[in-house]
C-alpha positions as CSV (number, residue, x, y, z in Angstrom):
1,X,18.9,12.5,-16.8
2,X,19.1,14.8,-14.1
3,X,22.3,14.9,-12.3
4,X,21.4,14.3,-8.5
5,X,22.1,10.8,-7.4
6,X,19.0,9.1,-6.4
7,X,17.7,7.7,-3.9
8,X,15.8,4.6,-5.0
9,X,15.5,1.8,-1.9
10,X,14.6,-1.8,-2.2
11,X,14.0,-3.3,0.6
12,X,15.3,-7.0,0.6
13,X,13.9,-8.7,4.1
14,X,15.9,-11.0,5.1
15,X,13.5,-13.5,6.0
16,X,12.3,-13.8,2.5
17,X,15.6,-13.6,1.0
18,X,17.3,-16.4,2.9
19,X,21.0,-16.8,3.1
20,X,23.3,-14.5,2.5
21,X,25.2,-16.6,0.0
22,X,21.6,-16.6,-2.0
23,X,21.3,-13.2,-2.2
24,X,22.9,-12.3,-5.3
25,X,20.6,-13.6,-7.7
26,X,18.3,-11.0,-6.7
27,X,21.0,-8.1,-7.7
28,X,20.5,-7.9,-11.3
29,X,16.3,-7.6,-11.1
30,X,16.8,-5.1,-8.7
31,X,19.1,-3.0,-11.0
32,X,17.1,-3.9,-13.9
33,X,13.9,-2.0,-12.1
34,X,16.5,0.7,-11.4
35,X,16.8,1.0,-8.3
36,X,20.3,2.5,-6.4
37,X,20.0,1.1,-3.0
38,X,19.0,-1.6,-1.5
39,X,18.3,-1.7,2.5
40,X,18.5,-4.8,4.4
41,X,16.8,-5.5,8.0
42,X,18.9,-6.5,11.2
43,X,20.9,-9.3,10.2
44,X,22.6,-9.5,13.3
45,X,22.3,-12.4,16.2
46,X,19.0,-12.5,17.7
47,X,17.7,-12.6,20.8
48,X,15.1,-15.0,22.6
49,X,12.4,-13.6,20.8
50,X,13.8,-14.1,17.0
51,X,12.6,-11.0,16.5
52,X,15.5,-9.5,13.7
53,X,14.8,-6.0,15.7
54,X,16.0,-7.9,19.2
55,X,19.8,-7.9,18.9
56,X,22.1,-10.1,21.4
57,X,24.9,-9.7,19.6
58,X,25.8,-7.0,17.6
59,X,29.5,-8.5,16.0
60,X,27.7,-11.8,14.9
61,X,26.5,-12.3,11.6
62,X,22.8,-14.5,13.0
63,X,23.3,-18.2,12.2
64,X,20.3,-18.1,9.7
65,X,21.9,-15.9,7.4
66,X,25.2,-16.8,7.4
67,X,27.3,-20.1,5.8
68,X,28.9,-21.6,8.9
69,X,29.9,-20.8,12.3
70,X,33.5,-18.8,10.4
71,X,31.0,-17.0,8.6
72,X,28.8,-16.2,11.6
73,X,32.4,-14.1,13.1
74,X,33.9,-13.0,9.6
75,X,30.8,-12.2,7.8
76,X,32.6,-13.4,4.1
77,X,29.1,-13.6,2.5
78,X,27.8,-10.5,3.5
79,X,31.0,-8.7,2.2
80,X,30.7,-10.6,-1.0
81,X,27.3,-9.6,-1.5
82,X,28.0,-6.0,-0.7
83,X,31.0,-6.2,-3.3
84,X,29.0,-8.3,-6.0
85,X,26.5,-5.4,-5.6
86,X,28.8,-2.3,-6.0
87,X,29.8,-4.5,-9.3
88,X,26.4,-3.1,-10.7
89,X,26.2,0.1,-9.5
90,X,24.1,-1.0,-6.3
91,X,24.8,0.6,-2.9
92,X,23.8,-1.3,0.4
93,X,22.3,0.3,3.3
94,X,22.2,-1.5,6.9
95,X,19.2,-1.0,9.6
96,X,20.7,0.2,12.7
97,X,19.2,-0.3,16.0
98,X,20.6,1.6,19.0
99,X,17.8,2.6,21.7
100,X,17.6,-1.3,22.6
101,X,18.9,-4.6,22.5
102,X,17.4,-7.3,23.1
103,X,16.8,-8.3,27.0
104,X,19.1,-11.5,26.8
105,X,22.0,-8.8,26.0
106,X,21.8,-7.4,29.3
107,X,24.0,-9.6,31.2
108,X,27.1,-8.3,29.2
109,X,26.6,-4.3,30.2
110,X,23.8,-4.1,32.7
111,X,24.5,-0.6,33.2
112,X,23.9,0.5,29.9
113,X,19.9,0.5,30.1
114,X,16.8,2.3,32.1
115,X,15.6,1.0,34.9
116,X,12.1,1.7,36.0
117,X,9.3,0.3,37.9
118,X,6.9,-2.5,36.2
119,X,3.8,-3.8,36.8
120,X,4.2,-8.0,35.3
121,X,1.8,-10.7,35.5
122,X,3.4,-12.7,37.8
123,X,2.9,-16.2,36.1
124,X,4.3,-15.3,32.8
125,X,6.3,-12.4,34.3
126,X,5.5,-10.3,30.9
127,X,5.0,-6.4,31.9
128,X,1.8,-4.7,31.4
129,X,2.7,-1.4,32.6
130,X,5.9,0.7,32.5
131,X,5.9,3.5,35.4
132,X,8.0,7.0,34.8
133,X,7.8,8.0,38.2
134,X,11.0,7.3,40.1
135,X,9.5,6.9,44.2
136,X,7.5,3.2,44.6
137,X,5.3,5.3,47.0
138,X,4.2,7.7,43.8
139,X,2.8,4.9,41.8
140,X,-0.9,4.1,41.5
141,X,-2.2,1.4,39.5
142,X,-5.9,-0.1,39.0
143,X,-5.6,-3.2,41.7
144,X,-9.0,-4.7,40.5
145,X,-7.7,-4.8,37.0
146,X,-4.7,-5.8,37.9
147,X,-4.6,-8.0,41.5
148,X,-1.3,-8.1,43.8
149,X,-1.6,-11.8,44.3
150,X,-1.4,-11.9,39.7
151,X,0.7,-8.8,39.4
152,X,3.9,-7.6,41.4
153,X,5.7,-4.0,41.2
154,X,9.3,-5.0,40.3
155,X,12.4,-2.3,39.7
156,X,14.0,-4.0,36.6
157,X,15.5,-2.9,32.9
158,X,12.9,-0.9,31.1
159,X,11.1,-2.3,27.8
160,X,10.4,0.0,25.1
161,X,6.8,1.0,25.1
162,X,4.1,3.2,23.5
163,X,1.0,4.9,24.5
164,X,-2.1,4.7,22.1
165,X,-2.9,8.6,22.8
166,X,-6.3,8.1,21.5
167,X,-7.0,5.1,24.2
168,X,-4.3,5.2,26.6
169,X,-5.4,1.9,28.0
170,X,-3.8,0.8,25.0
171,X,-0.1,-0.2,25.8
172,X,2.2,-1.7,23.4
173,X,5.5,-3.2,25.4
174,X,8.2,-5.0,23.9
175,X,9.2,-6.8,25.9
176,X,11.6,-9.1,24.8
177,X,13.6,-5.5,24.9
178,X,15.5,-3.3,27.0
179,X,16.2,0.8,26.5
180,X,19.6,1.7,26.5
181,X,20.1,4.9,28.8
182,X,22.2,7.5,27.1
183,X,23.4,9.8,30.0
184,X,26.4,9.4,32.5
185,X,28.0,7.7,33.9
186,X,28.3,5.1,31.4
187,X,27.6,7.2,28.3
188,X,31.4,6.9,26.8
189,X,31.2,3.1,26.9
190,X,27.9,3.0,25.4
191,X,29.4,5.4,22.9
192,X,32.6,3.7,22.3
193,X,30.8,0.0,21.2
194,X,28.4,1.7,18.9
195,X,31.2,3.7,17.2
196,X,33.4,0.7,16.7
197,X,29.8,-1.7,15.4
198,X,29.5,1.5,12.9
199,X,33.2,1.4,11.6
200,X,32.7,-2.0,11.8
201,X,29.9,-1.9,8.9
202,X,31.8,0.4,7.0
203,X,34.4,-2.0,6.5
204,X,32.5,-4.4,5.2
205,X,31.4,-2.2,3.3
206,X,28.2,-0.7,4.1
207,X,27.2,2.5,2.2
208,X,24.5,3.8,4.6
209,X,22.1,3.3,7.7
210,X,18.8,3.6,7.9
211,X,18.4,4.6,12.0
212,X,15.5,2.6,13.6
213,X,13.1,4.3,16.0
214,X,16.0,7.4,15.4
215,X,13.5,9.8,17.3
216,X,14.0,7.6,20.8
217,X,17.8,8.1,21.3
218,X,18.5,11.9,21.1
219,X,19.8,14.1,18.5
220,X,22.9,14.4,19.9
221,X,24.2,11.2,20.1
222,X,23.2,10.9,16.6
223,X,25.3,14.0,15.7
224,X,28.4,12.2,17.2
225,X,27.8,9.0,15.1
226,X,27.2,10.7,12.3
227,X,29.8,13.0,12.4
228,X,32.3,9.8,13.3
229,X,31.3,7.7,10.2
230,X,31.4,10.6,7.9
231,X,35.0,10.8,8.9
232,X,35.5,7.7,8.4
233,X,33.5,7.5,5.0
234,X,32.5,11.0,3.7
235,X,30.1,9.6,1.5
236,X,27.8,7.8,3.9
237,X,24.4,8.1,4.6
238,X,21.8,7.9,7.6
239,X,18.2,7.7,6.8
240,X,16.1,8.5,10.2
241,X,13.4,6.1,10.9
242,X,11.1,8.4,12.6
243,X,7.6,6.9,11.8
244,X,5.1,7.6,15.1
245,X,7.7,10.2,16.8
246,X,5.9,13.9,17.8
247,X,7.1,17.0,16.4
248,X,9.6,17.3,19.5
249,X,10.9,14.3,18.7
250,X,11.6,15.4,15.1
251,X,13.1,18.8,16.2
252,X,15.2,17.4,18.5
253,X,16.8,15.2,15.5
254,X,16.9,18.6,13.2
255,X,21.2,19.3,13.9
256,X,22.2,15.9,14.2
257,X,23.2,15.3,10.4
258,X,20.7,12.8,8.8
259,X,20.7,13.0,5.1
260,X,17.0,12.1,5.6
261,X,14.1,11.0,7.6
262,X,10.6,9.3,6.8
263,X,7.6,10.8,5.8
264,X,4.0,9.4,6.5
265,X,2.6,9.6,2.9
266,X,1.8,6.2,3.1
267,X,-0.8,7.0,5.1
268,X,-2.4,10.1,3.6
269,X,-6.3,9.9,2.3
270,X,-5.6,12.5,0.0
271,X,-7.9,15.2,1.4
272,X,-7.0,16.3,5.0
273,X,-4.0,18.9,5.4
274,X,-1.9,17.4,7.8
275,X,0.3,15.5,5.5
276,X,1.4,18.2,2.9
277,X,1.7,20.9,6.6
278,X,3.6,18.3,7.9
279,X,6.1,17.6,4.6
280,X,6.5,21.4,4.7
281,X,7.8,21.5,8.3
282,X,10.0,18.5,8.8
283,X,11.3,19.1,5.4
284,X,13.2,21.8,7.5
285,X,15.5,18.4,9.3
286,X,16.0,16.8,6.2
287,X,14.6,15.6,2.6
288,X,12.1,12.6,3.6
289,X,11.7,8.8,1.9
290,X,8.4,7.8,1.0
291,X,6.9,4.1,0.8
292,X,4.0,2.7,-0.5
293,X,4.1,-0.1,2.0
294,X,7.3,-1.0,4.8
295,X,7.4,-4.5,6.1
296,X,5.6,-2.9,9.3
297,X,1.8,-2.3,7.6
298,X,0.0,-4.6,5.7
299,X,0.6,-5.2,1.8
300,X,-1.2,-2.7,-0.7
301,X,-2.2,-5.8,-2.9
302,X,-3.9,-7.2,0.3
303,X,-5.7,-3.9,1.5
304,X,-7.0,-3.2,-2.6
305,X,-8.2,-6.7,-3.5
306,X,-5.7,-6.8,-5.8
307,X,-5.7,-3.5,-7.5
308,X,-2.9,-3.7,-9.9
309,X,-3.8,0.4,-11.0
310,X,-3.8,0.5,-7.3
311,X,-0.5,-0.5,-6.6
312,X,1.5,1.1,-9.9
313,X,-0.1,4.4,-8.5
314,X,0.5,4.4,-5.0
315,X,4.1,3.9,-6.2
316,X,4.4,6.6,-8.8
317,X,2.7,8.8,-5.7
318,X,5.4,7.7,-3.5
319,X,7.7,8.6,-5.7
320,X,6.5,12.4,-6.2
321,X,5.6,12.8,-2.7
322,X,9.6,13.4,-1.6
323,X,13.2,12.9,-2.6
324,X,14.0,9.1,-1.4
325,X,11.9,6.2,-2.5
326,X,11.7,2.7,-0.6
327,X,10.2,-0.5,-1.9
328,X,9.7,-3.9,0.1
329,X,10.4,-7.1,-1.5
330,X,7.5,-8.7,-3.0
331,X,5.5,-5.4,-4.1
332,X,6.3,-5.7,-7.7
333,X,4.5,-8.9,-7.6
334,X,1.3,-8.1,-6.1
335,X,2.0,-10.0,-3.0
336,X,-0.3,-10.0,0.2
337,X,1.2,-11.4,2.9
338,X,2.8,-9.2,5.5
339,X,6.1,-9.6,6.6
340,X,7.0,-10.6,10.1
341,X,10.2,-9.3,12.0
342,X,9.5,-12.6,13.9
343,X,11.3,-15.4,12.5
344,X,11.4,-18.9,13.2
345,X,12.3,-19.7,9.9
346,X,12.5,-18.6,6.3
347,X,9.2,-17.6,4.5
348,X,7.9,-17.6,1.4
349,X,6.7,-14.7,-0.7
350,X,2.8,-16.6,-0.5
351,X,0.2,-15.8,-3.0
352,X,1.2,-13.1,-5.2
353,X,-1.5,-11.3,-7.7
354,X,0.5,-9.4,-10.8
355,X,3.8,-8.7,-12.3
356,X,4.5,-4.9,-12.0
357,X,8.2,-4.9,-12.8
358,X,8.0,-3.2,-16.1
359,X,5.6,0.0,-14.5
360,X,8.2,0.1,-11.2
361,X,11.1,0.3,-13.6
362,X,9.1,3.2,-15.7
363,X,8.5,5.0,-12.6
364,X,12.3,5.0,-11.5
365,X,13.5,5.7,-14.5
366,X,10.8,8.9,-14.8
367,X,11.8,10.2,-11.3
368,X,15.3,10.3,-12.6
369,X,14.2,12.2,-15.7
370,X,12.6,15.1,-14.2
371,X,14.4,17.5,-11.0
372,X,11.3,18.0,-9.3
373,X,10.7,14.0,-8.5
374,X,14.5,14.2,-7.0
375,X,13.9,16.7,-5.3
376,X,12.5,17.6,-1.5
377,X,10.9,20.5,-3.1
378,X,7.8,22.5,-2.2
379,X,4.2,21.0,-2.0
380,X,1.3,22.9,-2.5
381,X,-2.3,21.3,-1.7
382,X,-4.7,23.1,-4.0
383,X,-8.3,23.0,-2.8
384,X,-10.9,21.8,-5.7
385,X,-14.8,21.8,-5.4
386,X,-14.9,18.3,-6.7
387,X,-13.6,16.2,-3.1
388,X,-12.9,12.9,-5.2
389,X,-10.2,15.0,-7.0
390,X,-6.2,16.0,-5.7
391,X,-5.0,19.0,-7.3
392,X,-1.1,18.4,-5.7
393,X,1.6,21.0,-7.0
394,X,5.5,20.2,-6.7
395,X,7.9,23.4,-7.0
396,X,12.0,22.4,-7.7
397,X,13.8,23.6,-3.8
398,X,15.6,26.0,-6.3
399,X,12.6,27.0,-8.2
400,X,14.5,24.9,-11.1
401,X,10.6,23.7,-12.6
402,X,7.2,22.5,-11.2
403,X,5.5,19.3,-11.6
404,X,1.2,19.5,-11.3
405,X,-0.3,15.7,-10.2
406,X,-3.9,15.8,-10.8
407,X,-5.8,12.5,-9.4
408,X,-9.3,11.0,-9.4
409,X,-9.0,9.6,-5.3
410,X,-12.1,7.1,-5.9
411,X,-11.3,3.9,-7.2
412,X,-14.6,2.9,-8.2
413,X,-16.5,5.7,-10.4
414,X,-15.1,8.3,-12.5
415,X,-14.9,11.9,-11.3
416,X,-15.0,15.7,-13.8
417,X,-11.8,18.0,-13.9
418,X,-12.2,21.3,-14.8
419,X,-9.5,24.1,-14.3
420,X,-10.4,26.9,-16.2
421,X,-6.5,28.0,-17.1
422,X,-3.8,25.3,-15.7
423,X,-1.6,28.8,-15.9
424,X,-3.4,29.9,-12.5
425,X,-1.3,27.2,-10.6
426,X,1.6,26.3,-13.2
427,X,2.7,29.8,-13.4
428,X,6.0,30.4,-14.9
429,X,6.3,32.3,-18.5
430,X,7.4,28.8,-19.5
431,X,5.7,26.1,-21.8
432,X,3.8,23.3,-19.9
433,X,3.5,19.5,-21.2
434,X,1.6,17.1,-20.2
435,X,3.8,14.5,-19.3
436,X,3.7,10.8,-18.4
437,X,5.4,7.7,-17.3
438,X,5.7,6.1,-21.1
439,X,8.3,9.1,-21.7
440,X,5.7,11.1,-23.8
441,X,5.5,14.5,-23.0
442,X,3.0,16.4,-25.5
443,X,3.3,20.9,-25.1
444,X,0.1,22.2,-24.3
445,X,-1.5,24.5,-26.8
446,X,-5.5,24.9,-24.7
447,X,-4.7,25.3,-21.1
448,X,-8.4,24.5,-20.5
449,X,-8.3,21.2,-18.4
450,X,-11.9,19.7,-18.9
451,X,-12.1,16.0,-18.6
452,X,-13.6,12.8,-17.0
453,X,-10.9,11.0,-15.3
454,X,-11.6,7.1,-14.8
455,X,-11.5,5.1,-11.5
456,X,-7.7,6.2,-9.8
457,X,-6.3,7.5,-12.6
458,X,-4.4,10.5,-12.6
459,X,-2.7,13.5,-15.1
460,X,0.9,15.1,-14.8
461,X,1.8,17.9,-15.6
462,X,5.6,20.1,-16.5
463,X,7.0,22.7,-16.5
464,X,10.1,24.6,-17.0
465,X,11.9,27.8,-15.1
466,X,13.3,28.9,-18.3
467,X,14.2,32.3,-16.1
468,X,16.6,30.2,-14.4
469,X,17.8,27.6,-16.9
């Protein structure tokens, strides 16, 4: 096994998982499939909204998860659950939430947030447009869409909101939030609580934090919360949620100490550039944690009609694509129906299709085999004359060894490789073995790759730096 500790997420949601005090029972599957980590959504007092991503109170365990109103304040079963899990070599990672809490928090620190003018239906009061401009008498709005005597201009705390830049009609607002403004003159305080929730964590025991929405609250203020809880805990982590920021968003982040950020494999079609170009750039802030579903886009098993080959590959793909690795509850067994942050109550897992605990548990166990799957490394997008096929190269950061993915894209009909001399791409003076996730690994004698590859199935590839090993 290679050397490097892994990073292996599962993610167990909360609202599936239900009390804290029941959580255990899901440890030893979850080491069993070999995972390292697991990550755990907001568990924290909700606001209004139930959303677990609207926080009221950031000190109080939320009543749903915890044993009794003691436990709500002490949080006893969450720090038996941490210790229960360090027991089996597990490591816990809280999600963080720091550019907004939820609106009913306001009342406790209402100069914390951003204040700007909105535009709110005046029956329901919910906003429908969020205005940057700071003068009343600089704002124009649509007043046949949206008619003074149903909509009134109001100066209030700011919801979070984005811009569909493809239809900017399009406006999602939260709000059941409110942005917390990090500049004077109330930055210290704002500082000061969120260093002392962060120690707070720690103590219980917390190994990491995966940062929500990390590219909305800038890079500096992450630096000085990183910086603090690495003081207090060397070994901690923080994994930057930065799913839909723009490259300035992600530049800004690059100083500020995370040990990783997300990548947006997930979404990749296999063909267009932009996902390897942008691996290659924002690998430059920090090794990246791929997924092949989140409990924010719909399940795989639902989107495939059940592909089982389907979902046992977009996992092993996941797995290549970057260092880190992150897994939802409920993916190993085919299910298809998405999670909700929303919670009015504990769910159930709902119809679930197949039982892939055996391939995940062959794919972590493969990633820890081989340096290139632990590593960030260097991808290189080979262009092929056959469009149904990915020719996707992985070189070692240090040049240690290369790993060649070769994948028929179409999941319905069967497409021809043929690579004239596999040396052309895997070009060390090494051998080069064709590899797989069974543990068989076969030298190659005729580097002549001609074949037929079946409905999404795929070839891997080794090999070596025996200059440097």
């Amino acid at each position: 096994m290679y050397e490097k500790n892994p990073i292996i997420i599962y993610n167990l949601f909360p609202p599936l998982a239900g009390k804290i005090s029941k959580w255990e029972q899901n440890l030893h599957q979850i080491a069993e499939m070999g995972f390292t980590w697991i990550y755990i959504n907001p568990i924290n007092q909700r606001g209004y909204s139930n959303s677990l991503y609207s926080i009221k109170n950031y000190f109080l365990l939320d009543s749903a998860f915890a044993d009794s109103k003691n436990d709500q304040q002490e949080w006893n079963s969450f720090i038996e659950f941490v210790r229960n899990a360090h027991k089996i070599g597990l490591k816990v990672m809280l999600d963080i939430v720091i550019n907004h809490t939820a609106v009913d928090a306001v009342s406790e620190h209402p100069n914390w947030y951003k204040y700007k003018w909105v535009l709110r239906n005046r029956s329901n009061l919910h906003p429908v447009r969020i205005f940057e401009e700071i003068l009343k008498s600089e704002i124009n709005y649509d007043k046949n869409r949206f008619p003074p005597e149903n909509f009134e201009l109001v100066y209030i705390v700011a919801p979070p909101y984005a811009i569909n830049p493809v239809n900017t009609n399009d406006i999602q607002i939260w709000g059941d939030l409110a942005e917390i403004n990090f500049n004077e003159p109330y930055l210290p305080e704002i500082l000061e609580f969120f260093k002392k929730y962060l120690k707070f964590c720690i103590d219980l025991g917390v190994d990491g934090f995966r940062a929500d929405a990390a590219y909305q609250v800038p890079g500096t203020i992450w630096k000085e919360f990183i910086e603090f809880c690495k003081e207090v805990n060397p070994e901690v982590i923080f994994w930057a949620e930065t799913l839909g920021g723009n490259y300035e968003q992600h530049v800004q982040l690059m100083n500020s100490g995370f040990d990783f950020i997300t990548n947006s494999s997930k979404w990749w079609d296999f063909t267009a550039s932009w996902c390897v170009e942008q691996h290659e750039e924002y690998a430059k802030i920090a090794p990246s944690i791929s997924f092949p579903e989140t409990h924010d886009t719909p399940r795989l098993a639902a989107e495939s009609g059940g592909r089982k080959d389907v979902q046992v590959f977009r996992y092993l793909f996941a797995s290549f694509f970057s260092e880190g690795l992150m897994m939802p509850i409920g993916y190993e067994l085919g299910a298809t129906e998405r999670l909700s942050v929303i919670m009015e109550d504990f769910t159930q897992m709902g119809q679930t299709l197949f039982d892939i605990r055996r391939d995940i548990q062959k794919i972590n166990t493969f990633k820890k085999k081989y340096p290139g799957m632990m590593d960030e490394g260097k991808l290189y997008h080979y262009p092929y004359e056959n469009l149904g096929v990915l020719i996707l190269k992985k070189e070692h950061s240090q040049k240690h060894s290369q790993l060649l993915l070769i994948y028929n894209k179409d999941w319905h009909n069967a497409q021809k490789v043929d690579l004239p001399d596999i040396r052309e791409i895997l070009s060390y003076q090494s051998p080069i073995f064709q590899i797989d996730i069974k543990n068989n690994q076969k030298r190659l004698d005729n580097f002549k790759i001609t074949t037929w590859l079946p409905p999404n199935h795929f070839l891997l590839y080794y090999q070596l730096n025996q200059d440097l090993n």
